[in-house]
C-alpha positions as CSV (number, residue, x, y, z in Angstrom):
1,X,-8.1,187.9,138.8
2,X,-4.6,188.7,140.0
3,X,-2.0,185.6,140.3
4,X,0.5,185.6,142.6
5,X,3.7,182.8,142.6
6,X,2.9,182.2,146.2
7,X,-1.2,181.6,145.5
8,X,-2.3,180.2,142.5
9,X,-6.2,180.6,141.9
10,X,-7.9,179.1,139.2
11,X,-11.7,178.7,138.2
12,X,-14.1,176.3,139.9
13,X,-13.4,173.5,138.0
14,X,-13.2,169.9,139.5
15,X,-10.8,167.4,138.1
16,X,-11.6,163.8,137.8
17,X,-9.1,161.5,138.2
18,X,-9.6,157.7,137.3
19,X,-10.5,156.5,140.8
20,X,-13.4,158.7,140.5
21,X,-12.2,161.4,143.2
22,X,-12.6,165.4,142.6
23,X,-9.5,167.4,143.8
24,X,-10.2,170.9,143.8
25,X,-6.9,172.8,142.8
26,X,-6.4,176.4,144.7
27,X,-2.7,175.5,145.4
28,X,1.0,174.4,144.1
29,X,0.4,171.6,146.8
30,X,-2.8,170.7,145.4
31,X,-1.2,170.8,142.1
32,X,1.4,168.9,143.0
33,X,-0.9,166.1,144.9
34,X,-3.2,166.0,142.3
35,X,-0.4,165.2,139.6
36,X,0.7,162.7,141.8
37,X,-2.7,160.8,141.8
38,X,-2.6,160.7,138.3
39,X,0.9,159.5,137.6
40,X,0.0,156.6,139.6
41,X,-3.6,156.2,138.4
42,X,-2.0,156.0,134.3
43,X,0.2,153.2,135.9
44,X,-2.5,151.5,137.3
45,X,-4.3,151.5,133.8
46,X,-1.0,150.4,132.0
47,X,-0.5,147.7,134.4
48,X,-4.2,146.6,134.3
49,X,-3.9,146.7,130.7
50,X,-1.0,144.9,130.5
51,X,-2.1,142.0,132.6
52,X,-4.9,141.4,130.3
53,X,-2.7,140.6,127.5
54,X,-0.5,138.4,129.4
55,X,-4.2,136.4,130.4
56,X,-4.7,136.5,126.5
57,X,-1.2,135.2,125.8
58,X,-2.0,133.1,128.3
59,X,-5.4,131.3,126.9
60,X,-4.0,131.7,123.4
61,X,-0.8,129.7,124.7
62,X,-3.3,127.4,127.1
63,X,-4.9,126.7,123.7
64,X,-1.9,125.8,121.7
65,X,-0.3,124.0,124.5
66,X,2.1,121.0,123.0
67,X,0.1,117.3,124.0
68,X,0.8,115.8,127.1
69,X,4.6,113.6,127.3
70,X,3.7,109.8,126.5
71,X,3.9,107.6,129.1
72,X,7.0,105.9,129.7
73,X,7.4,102.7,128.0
74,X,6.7,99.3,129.7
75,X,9.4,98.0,131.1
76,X,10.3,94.5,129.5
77,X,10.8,91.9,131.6
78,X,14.0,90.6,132.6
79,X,14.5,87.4,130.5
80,X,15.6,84.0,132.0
81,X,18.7,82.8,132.8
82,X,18.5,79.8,130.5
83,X,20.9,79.5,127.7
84,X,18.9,76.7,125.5
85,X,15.3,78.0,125.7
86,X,12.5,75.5,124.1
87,X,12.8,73.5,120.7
88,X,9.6,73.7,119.1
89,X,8.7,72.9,115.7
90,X,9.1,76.6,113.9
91,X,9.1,75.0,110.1
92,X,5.7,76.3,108.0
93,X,2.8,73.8,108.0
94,X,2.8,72.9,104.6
95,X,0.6,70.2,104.3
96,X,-1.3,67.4,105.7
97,X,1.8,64.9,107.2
98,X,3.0,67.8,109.0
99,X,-0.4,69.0,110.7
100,X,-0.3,65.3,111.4
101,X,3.3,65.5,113.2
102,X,3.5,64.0,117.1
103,X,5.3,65.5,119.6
104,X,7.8,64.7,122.1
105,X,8.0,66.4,125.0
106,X,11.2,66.3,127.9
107,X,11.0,67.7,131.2
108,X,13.5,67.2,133.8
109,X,11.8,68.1,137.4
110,X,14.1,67.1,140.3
111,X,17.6,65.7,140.8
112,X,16.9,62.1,141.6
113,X,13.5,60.1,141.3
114,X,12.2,57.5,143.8
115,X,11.1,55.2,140.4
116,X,10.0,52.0,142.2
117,X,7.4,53.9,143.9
118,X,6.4,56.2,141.0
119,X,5.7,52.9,139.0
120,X,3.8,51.3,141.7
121,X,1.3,54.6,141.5
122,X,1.5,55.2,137.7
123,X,0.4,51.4,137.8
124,X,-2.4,52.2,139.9
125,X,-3.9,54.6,137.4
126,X,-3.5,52.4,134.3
127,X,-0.4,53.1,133.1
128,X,1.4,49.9,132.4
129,X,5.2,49.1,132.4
130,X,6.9,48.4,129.4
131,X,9.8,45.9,129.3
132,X,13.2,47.0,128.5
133,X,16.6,45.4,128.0
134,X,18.3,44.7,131.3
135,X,21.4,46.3,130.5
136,X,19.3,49.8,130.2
137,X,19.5,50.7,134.5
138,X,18.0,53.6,136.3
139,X,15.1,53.7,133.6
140,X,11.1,53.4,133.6
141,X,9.0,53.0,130.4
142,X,5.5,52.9,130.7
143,X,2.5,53.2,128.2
144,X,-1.2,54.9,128.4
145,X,-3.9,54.6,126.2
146,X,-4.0,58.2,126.7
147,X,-2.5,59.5,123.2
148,X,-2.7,62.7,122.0
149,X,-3.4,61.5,119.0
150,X,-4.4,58.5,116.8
151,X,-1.3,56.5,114.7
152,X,0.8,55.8,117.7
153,X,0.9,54.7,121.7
154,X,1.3,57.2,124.1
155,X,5.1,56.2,126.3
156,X,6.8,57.9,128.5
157,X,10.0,57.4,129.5
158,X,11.3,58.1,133.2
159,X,15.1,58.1,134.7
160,X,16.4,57.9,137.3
161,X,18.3,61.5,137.1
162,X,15.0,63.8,137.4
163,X,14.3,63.7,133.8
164,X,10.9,62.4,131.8
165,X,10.1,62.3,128.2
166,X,6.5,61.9,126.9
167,X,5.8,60.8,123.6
168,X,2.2,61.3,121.8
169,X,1.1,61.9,125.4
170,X,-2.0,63.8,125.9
171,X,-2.1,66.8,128.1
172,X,-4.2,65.5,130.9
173,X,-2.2,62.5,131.2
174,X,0.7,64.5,131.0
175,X,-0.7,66.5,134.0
176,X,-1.6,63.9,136.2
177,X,2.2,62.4,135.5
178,X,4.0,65.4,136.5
179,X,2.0,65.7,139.9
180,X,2.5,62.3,140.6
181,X,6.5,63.1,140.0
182,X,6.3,65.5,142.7
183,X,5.6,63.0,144.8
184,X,8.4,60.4,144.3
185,X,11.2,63.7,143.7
186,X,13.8,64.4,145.6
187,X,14.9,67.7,145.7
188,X,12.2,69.6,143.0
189,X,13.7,72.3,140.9
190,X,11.0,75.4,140.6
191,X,7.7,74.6,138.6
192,X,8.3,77.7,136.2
193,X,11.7,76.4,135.3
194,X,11.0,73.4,134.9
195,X,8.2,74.1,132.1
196,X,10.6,76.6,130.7
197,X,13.5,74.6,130.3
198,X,12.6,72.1,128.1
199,X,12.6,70.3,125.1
200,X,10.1,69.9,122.1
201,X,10.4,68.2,119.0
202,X,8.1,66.6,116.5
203,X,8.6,63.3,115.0
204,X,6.1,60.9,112.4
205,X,5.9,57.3,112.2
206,X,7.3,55.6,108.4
207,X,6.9,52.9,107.1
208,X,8.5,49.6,107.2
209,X,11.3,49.7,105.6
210,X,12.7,52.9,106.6
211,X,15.2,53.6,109.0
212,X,14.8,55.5,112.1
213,X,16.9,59.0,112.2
214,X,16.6,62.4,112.9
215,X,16.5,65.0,109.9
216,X,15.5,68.6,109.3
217,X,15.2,68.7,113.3
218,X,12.0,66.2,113.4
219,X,12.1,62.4,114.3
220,X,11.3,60.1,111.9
221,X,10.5,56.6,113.1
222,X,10.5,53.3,111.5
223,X,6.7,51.5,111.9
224,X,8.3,48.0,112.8
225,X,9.5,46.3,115.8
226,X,13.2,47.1,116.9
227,X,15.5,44.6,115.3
228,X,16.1,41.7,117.5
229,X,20.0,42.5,117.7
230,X,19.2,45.6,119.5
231,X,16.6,44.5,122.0
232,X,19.5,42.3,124.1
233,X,16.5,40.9,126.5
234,X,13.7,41.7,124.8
235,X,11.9,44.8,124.7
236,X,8.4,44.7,123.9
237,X,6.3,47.1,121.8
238,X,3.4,47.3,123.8
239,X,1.6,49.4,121.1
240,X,4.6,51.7,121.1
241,X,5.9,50.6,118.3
242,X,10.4,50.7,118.2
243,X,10.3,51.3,121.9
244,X,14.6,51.1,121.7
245,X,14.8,53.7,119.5
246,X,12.4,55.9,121.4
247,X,14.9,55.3,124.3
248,X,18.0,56.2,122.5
249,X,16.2,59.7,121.6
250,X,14.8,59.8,124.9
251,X,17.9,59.0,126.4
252,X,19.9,62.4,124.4
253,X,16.4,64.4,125.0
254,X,16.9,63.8,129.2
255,X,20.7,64.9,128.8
256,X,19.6,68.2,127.4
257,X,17.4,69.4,129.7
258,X,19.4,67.6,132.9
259,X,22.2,70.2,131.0
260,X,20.0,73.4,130.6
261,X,19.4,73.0,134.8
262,X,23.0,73.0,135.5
263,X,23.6,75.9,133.5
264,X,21.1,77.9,135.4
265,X,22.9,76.5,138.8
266,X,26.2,77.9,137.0
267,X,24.7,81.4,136.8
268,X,22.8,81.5,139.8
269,X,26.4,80.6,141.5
270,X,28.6,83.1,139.2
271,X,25.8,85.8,140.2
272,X,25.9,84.9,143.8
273,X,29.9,85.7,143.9
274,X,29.7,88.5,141.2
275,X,30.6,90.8,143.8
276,X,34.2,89.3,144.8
277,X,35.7,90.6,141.7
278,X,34.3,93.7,141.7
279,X,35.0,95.0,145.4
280,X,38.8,93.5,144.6
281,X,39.0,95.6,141.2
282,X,37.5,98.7,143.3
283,X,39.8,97.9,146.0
284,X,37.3,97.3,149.0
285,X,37.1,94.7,151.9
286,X,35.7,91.7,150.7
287,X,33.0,90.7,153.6
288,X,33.2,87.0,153.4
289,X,32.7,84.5,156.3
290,X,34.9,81.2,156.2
291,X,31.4,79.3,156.5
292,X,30.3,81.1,153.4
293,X,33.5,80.0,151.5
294,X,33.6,76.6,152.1
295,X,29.7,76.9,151.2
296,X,30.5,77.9,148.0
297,X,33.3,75.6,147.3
298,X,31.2,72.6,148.1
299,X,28.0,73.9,145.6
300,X,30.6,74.5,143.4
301,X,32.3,70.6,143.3
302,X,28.9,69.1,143.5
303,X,28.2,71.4,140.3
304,X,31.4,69.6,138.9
305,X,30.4,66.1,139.7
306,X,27.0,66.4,138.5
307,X,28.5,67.2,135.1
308,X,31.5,65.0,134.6
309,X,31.6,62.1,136.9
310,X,27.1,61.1,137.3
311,X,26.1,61.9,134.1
312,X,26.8,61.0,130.1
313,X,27.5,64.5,129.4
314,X,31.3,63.5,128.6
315,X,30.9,59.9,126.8
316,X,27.9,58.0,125.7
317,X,26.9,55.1,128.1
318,X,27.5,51.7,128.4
319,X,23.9,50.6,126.9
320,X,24.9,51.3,123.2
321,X,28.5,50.0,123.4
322,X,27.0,47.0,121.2
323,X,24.3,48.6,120.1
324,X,25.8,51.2,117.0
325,X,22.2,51.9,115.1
326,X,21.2,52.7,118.2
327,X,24.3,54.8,119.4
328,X,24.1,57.0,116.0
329,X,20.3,57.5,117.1
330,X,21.6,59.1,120.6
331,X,24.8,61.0,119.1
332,X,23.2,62.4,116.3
333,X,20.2,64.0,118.8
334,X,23.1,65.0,121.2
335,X,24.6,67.0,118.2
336,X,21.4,68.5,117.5
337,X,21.2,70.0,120.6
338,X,24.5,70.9,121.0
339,X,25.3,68.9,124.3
340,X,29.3,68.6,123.5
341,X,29.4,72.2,122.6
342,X,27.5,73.0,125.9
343,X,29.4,70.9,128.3
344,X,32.7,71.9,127.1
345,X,31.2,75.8,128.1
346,X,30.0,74.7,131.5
347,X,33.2,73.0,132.2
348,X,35.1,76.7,131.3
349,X,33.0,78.7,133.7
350,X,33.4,76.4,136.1
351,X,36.9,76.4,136.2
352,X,36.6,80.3,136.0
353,X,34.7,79.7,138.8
354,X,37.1,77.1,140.7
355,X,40.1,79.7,140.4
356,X,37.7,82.5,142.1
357,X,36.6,80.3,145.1
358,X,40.8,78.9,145.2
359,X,41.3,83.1,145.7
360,X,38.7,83.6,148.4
361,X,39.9,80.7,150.0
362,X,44.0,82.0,150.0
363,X,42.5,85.2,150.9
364,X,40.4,83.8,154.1
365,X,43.5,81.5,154.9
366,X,46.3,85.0,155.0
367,X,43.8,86.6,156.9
368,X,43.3,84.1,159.8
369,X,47.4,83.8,159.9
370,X,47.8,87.5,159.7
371,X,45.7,87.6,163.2
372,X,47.4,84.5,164.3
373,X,50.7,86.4,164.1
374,X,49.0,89.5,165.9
375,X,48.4,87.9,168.4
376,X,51.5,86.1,168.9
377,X,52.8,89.4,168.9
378,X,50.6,90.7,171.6
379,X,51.1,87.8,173.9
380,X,54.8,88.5,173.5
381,X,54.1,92.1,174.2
382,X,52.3,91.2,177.3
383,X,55.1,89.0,178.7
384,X,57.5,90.9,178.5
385,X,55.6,93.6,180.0
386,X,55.4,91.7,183.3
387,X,58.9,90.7,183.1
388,X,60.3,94.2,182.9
389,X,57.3,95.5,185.9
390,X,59.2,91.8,187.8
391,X,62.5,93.2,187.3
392,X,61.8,97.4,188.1
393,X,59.4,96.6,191.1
């Protein structure tokens, strides 16, 4: 057969392409369309072809895909604010007089106990007042047969301050006392602080002849009476056996923990007024109401008197002035737990303290004369506005 450029015949053959279409080919425009169709089915195939490696890739990848991120850790909690946490008896038990150790326990709960009426209900309930020298004010004693455990009398001592200190108590009675000082408190601190701050320490009873002291952290307490030169009035045992010296520990136990409250009144105040310093160092308006000032400065003395001028955080008191066995007793406990040390700390942050609120006070006071002034000046302004509009019109 003939072939002409303009007419191309070719045999009856049909051409499959991939979609499964025949194209019969008499023409260069069949030629062309079918070349076309296969062009774009190879690229089809390639594509297809290439999408099924990326889904093995895939699964392969899927399989070896790195574990899961861990969790975040847990967040610790924020710890207290309290700069003297518990005293607890961390030595080893190494053998059977230490299992056999008593403890003493302080707590101080309020800022001022009603103790008449506390001892009027303790009495109710079978506790029993124990005697103490006259010359020992603003404190309760009273004993339990309730003891913890056996080889000495359950006491507990309460002053007048918001503290208590329980000795060989057991933990119901202990319990049923700290409700009943809810009752007769004035002005509570929080339950969770008050179980926080406080103070344990162990202590035995000795024999006879040996003296009362305090070593390696732990009391250790003579089994006699208290010598008849320190009782001053008589102080009775009452199955407590040396009731005076239980006092004088007692006595340096409730100045700790009084102590450790303050402190967390110090830094709840510096918290309070952390922001004065900082909006001065960044240069900002400090937003502070005179109301709010002369708030602060008032929590701020109170927090001063509480610590030097109604308390024995500065000297020891009267009661051992005659008494020096005893007054070693109370020192040496004091030094233990690091009241003088302490005190002298409080006393530097709240002078820190005193020279802030002095600043916010100057500050409040130049404000208020700066708008006096204004307005002097605008009354001025005002007047003499009128006299010119008296003098044109």
């Amino acid at each position: 057969m003939a072939t002409t450029p303009g007419n191309i015949q070719t045999s009856r053959r049909h051409y499959a392409d991939p979609g499964s279409q025949c194209l019969r080919v008499t023409s260069l425009a069949d030629l062309g369309i079918f070349l076309k169709r296969t062009r774009k089915s190879v690229q089809s195939a390639g594509e297809r072809l290439y999408s099924t490696n990326l889904a093995k890739s895939a699964l392969k990848s899927g399989l070896k895909s790195p574990a899961p991120a861990a969790p975040p850790a847990k967040r610790i909690p924020k710890g207290p604010r309290t700069k003297q946490p518990s005293r607890t008896m961390d030595q080893p038990v190494e053998d059977e007089e230490d299992r056999d150790a008593l403890q003493c326990v302080a707590f101080a709960t309020a800022e001022q106990y009603d103790l008449p009426s506390l001892c009027r209900e303790l009495a109710a309930q079978g506790f029993r007042e124990v005697e103490l020298p006259r010359d020992a004010s603003n404190v309760l004693a009273m004993s339990t047969d309730m003891a913890a455990k056996a080889g000495d009398g359950a006491l507990v001592f309460f002053f007048r301050e918001g503290s208590a200190v329980f000795w060989n108590v057991e933990d119901k009675a202990t319990n049923t006392v700290m409700r009943a000082l809810e009752r007769h408190a004035v002005r509570p601190y929080e339950v969770a602080l008050v179980h926080w701050e406080n103070e344990e320490i162990s202590y035995r009873i000795g024999d006879k002849t040996a003296n009362s002291k305090l070593a390696r952290g732990r009391f250790l307490l003579s089994a006699g009476e208290t010598p008849a030169a320190d009782r001053g009035g008589g102080a009775g045992g009452g199955g407590s056996g040396p009731v005076l010296e239980k006092f004088a520990f007692s006595n340096a136990l409730s100045l700790s923990v009084k102590l450790a409250m303050w402190e967390v009144s110090v830094d709840d105040f510096v918290e309070s007024i952390q922001s004065v310093p900082e909006a001065l160092r960044a240069g900002e308006r400090v937003v502070l109401s005179r109301a709010e000032v002369m708030r602060k400065i008032g929590e701020l003395l109170w927090l001063r008197h509480c610590v030097n001028l109604s308390s024995d955080a500065l000297i020891a008191p009267n009661f051992y002035w005659d008494r020096e066995r005893l007054e070693r007793l109370y020192e040496d406990t004091c030094g233990f737990l690091s009241v003088g040390r302490r005190v002298r700390v409080l006393n530097q942050k709240l002078e820190h303290c005193t020279v802030l609120a002095d600043l916010m006070r100057n500050h409040l006071g130049e404000k208020h004369g700066l708008r006096l002034e204004w307005m002097i000046i605008v009354l001025i302004a005002i007047e003499v506005l009128f006299t010119l509009a008296r003098v044109v019109f």
